[in-house]
DSSP file (Angstrom, degrees, kcal/mol; ACC not computed):
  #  RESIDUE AA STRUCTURE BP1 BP2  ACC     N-H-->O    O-->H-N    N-H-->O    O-->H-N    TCO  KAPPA ALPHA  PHI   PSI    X-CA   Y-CA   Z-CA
    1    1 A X              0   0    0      0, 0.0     2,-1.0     0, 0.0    82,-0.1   0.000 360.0 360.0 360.0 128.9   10.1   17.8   -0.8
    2    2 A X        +     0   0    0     85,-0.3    87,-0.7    78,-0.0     2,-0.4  -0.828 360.0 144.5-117.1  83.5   12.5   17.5    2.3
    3    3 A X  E     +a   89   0A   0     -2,-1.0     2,-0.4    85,-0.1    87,-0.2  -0.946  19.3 174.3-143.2 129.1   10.7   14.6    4.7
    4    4 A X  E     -a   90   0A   0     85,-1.7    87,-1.4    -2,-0.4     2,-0.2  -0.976  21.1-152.5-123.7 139.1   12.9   12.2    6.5
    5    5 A X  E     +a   91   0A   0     -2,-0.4     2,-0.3    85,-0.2    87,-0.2  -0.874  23.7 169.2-107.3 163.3   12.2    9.6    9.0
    6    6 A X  E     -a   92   0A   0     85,-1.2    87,-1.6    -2,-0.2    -2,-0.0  -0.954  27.8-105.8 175.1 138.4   14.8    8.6   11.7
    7    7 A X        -     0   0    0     -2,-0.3     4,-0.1    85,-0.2    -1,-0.1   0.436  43.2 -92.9 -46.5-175.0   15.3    6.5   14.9
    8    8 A X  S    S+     0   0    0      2,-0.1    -1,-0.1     1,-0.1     4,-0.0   0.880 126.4  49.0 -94.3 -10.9   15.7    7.6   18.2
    9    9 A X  S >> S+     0   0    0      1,-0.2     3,-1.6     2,-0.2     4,-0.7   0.899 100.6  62.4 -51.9 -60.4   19.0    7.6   18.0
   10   10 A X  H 3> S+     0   0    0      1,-0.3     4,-1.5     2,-0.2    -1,-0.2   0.718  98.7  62.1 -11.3 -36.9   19.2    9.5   14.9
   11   11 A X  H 3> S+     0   0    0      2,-0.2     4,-0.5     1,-0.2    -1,-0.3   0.544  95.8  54.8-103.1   6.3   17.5   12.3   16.8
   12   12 A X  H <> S+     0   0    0     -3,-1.6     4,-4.7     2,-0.2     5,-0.3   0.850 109.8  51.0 -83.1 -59.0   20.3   12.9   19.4
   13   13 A X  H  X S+     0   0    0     -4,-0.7     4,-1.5     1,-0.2    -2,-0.2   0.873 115.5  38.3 -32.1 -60.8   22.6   13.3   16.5
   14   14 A X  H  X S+     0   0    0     -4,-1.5     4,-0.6     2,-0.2    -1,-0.2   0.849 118.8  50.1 -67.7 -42.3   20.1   16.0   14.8
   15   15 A X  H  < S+     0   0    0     -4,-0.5     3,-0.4     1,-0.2     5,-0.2   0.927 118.1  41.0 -71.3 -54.0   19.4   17.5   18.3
   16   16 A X  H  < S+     0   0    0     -4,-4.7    -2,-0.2     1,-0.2    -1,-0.2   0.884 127.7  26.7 -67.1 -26.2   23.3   17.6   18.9
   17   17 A X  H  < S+     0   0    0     -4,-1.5     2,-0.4    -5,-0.3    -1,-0.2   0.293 114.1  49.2-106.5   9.0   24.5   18.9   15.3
   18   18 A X  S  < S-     0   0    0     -4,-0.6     2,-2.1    -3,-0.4    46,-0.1  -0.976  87.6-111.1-176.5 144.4   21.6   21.0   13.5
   19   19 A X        -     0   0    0     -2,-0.4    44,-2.0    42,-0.1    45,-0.8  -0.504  57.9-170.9 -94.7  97.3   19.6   24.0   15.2
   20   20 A X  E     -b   64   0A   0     -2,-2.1     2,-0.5    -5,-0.2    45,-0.3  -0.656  34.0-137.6 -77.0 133.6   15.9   21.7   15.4
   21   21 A X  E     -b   65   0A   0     43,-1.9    45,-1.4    -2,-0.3    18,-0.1  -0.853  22.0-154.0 -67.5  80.4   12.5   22.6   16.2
   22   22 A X  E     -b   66   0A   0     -2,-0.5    18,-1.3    16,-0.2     2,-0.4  -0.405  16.5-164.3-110.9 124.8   11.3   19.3   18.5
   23   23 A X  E     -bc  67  40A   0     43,-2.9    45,-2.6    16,-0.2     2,-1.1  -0.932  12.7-152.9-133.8  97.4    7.4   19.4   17.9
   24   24 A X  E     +bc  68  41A   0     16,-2.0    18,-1.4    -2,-0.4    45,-0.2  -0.702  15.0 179.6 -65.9  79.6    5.4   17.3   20.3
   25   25 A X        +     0   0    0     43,-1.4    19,-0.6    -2,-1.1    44,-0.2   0.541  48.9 106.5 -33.9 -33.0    1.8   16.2   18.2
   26   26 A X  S    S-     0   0    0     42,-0.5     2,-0.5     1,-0.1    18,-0.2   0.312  91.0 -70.4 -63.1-162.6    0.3   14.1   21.2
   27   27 A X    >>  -     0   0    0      1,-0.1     3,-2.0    16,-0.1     4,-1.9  -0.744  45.3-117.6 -82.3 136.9   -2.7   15.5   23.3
   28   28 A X  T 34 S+     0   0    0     -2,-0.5    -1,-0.1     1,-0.2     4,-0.1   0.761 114.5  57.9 -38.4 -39.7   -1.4   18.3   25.3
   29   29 A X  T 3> S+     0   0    0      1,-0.2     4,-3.9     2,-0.2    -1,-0.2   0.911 109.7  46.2 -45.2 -38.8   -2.5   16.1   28.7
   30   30 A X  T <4 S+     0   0    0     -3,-2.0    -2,-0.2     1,-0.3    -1,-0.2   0.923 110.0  47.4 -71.3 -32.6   -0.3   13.7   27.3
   31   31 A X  T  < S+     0   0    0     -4,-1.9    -1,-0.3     1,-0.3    -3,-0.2   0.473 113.8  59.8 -87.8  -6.4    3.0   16.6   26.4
   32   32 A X  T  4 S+     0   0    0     -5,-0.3    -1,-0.3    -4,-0.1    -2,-0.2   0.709 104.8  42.8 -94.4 -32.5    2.1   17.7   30.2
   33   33 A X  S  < S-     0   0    0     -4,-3.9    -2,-0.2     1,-0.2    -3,-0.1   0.249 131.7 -32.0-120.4  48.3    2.9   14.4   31.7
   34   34 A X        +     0   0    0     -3,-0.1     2,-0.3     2,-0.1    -1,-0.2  -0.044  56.2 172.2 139.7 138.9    6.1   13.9   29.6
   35   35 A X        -     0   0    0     -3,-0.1     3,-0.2    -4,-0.1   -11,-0.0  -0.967  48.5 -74.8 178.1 156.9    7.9   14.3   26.6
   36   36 A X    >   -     0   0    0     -2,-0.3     3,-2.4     1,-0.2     2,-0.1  -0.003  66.7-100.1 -92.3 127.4   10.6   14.1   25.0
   37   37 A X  T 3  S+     0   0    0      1,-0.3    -1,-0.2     2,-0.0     3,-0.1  -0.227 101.5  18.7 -88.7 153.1   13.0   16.9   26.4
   38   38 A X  T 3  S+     0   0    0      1,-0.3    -1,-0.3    -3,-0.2   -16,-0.2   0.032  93.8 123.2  97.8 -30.4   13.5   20.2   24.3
   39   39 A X    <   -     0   0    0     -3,-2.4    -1,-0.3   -18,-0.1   -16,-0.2  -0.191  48.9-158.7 -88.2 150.2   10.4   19.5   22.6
   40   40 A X  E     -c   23   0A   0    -18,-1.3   -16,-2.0    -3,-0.1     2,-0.3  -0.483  27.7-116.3-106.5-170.3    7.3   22.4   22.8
   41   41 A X  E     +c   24   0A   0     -2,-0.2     2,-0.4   -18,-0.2   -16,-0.2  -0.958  35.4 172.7-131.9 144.5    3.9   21.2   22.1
   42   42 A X        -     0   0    0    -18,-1.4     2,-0.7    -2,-0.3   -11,-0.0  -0.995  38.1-103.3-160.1 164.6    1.6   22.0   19.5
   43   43 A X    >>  -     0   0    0     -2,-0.4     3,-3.0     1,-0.1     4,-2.2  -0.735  25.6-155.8 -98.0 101.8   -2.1   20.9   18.0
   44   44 A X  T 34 S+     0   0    0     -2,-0.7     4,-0.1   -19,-0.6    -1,-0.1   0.379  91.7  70.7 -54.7  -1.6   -1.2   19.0   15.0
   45   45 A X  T 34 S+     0   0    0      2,-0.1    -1,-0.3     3,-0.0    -2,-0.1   0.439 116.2  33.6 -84.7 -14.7   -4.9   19.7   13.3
   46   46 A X  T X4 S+     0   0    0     -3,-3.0     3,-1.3     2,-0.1    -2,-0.2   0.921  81.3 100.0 -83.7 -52.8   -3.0   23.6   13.2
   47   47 A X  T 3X S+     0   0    0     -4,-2.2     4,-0.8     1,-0.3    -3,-0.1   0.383  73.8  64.6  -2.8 -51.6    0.1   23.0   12.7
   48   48 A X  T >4 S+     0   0    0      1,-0.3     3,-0.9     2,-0.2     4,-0.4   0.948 116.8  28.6 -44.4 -77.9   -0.3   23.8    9.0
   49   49 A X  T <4 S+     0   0    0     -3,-1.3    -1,-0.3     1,-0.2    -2,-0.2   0.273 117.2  54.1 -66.9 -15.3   -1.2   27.1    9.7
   50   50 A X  T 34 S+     0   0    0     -4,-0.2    -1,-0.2     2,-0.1    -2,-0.2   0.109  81.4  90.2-113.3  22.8    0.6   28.0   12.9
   51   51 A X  S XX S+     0   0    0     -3,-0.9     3,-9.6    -4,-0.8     4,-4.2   0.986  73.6  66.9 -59.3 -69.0    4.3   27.0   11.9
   52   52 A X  H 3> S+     0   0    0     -4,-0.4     4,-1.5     1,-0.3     5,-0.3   0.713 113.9  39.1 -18.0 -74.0    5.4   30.6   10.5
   53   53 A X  H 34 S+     0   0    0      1,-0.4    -1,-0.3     2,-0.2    -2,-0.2   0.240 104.3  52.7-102.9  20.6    5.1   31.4   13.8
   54   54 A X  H <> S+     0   0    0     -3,-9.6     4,-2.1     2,-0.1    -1,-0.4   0.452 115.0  49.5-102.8 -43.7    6.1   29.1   16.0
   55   55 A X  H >< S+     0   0    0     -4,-4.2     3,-0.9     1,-0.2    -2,-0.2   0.820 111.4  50.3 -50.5 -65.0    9.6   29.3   13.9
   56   56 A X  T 3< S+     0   0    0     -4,-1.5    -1,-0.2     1,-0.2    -3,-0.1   0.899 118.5  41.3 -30.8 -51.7    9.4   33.3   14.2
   57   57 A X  T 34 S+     0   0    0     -5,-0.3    -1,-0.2     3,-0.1    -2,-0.2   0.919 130.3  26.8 -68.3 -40.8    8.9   32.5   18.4
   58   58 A X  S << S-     0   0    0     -4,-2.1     2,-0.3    -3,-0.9    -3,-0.1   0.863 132.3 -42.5-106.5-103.4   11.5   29.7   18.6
   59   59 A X        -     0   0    0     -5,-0.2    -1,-0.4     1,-0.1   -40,-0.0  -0.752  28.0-146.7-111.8 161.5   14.1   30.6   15.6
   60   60 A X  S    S+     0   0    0     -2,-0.3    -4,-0.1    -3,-0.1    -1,-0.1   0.196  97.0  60.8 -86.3   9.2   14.1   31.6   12.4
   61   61 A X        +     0   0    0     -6,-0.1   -42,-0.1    -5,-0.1    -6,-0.0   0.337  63.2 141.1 -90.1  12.1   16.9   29.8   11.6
   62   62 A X        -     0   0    0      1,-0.2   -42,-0.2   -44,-0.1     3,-0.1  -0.018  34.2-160.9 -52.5 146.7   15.9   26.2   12.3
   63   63 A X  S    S+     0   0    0    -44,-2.0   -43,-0.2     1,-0.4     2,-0.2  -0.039  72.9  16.0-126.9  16.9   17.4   23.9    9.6
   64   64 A X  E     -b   20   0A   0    -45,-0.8   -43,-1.9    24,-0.1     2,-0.5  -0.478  65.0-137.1 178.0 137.7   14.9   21.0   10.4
   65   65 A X  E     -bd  21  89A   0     23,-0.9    25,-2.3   -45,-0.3     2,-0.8  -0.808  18.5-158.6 -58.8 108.6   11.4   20.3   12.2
   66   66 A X  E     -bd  22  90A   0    -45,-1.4   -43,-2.9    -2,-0.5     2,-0.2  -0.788   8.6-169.9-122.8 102.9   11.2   17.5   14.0
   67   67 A X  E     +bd  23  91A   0     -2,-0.8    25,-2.2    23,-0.5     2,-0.3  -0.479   8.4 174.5 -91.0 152.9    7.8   15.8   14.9
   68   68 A X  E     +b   24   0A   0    -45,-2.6   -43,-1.4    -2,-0.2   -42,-0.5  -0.929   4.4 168.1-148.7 127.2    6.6   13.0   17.2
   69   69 A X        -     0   0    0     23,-0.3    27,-1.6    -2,-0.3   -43,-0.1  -0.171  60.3 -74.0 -91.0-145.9    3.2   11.7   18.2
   70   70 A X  S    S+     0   0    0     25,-0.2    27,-3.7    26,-0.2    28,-0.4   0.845 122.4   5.7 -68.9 -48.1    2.8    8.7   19.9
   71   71 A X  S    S-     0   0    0     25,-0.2    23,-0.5    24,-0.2    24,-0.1   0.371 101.7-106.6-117.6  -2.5    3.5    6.0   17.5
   72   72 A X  S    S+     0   0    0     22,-0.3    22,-0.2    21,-0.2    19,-0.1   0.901  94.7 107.4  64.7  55.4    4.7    8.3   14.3
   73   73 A X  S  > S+     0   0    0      3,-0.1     4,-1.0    20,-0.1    20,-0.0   0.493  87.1  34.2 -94.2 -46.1    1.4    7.6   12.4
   74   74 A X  H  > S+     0   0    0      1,-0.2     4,-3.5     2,-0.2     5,-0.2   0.974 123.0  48.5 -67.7 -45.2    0.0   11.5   13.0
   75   75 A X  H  > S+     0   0    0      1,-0.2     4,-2.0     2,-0.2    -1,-0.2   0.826 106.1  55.8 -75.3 -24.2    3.8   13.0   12.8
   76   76 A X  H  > S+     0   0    0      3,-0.2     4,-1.8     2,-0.2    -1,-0.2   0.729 115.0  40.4 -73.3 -37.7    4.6   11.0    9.5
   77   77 A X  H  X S+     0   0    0     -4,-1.0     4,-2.4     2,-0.2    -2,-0.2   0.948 113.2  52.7 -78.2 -61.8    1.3   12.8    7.8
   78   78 A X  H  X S+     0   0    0     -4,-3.5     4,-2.1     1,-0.2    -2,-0.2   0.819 113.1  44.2 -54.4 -32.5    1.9   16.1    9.2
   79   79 A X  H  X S+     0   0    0     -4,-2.0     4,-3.6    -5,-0.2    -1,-0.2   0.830 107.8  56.1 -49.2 -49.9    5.4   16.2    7.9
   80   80 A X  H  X S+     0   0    0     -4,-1.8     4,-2.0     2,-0.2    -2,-0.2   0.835 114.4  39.3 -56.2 -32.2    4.5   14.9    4.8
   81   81 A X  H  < S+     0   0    0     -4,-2.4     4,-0.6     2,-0.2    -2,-0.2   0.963 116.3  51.2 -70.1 -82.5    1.9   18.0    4.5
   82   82 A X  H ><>S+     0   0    0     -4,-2.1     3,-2.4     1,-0.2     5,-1.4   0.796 111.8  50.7 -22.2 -51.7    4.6   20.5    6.2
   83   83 A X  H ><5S+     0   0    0     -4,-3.6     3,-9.9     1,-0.2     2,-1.5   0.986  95.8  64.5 -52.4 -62.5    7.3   19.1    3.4
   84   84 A X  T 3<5S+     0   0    0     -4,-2.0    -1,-0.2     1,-0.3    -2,-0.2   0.430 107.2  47.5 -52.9  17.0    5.0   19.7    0.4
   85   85 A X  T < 5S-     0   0    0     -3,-2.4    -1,-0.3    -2,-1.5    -2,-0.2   0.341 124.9-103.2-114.1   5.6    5.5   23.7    1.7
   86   86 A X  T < 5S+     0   0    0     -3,-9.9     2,-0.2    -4,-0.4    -3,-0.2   0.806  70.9 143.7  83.2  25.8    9.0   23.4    1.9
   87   87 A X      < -     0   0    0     -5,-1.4   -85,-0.3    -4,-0.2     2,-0.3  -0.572  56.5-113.1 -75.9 145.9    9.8   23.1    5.2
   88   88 A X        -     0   0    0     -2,-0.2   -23,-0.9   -26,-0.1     2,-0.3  -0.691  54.2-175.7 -82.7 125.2   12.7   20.7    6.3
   89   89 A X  E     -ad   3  65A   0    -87,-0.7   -85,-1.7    -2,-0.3     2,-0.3  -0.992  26.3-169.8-148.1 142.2   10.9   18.0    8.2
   90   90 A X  E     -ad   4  66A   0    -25,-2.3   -23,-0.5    -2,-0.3   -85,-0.2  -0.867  10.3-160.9-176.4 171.9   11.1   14.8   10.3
   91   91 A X  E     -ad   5  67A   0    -87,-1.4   -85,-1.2    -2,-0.3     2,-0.9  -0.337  26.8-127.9-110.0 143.5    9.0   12.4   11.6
   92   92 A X  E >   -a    6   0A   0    -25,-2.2     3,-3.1   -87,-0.2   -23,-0.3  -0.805  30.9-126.5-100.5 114.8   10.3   10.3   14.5
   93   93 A X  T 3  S+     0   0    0    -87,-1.6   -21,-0.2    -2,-0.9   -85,-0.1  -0.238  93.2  13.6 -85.3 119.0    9.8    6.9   13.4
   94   94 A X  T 3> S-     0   0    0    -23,-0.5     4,-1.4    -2,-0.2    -1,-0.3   0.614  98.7-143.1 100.1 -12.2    7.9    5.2   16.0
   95   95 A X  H <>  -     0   0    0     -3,-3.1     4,-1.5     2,-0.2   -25,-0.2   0.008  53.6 -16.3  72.9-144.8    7.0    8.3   17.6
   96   96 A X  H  > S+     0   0    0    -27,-1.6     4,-1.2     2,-0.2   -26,-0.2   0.854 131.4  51.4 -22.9 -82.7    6.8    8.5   21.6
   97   97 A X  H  > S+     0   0    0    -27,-3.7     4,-0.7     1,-0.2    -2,-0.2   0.729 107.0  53.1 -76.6 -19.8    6.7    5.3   22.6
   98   98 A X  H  X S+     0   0    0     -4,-1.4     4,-1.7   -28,-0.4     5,-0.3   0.858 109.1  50.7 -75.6 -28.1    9.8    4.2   20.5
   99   99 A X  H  X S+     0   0    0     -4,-1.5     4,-1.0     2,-0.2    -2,-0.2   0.947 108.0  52.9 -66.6 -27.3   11.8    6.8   22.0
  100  100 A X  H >< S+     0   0    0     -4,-1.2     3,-5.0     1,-0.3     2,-0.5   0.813 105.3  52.4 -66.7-103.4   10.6    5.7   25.4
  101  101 A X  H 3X S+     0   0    0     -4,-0.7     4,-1.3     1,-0.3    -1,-0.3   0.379 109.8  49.9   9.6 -41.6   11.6    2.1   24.8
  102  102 A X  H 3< S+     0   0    0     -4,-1.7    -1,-0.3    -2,-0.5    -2,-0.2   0.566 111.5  57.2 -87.7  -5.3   15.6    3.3   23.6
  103  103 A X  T X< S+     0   0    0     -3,-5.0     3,-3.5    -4,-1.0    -2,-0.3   0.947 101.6  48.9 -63.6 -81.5   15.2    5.2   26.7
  104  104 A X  T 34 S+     0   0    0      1,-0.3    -2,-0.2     2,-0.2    -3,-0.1   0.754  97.2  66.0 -15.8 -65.6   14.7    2.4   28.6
  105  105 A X  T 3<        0   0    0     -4,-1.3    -1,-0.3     1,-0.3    -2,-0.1   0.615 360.0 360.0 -69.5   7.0   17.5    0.3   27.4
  106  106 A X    <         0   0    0     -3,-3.5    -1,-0.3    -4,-0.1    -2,-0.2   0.483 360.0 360.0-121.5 360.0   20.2    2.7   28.9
């Protein structure tokens, strides 16, 4: 099982170096009025079942999944599920509003 968690800094590094899938969890209202950029949106009660084919639409070569909800309680679970098929996953620790907040300080 392949599940990492990682700052927000960590995830400019993975964004820059690694071909990612940036998976927005929050309510779709929320992923329309802002989110973290590069990231799609998707209903983390599916997810399970609609990956295959968001990698087929995006890449099929992504070498890691990367999820965010709001605080990284929802993305930390859904990752954990997503590892136990053997997807390369992680959860952005702190979600949303921690990235916003290392935003902030530049």
């Amino acid at each position: 099982m392949k599940l990492k968690l990682i700052s927000p800094e960590d995830l400019e590094t993975y964004l820059l170096h690694y071909n990612c899938l940036l998976i927005d969890l929050r309510d779709k209202e929320d992923f329309q009025n802002g989110h973290i950029p590069g990231a799609v949106w998707a209903d983390w009660e599916k997810l399970d079942t609609n990956i295959k084919y968001m990698l087929d639409e995006y890449n099929s070569n992504i070498e890691w999944i990367i999820l965010y909800c709001d605080r990284g309680n929802i993305s930390l679970l859904t990752a954990r599920d997503l590892a136990r098929h053997g997807y390369n996953v992680i959860s952005l620790g702190g979600g949303y509003n921690n990235w916003q907040k290392h935003m902030n300080m530049f």
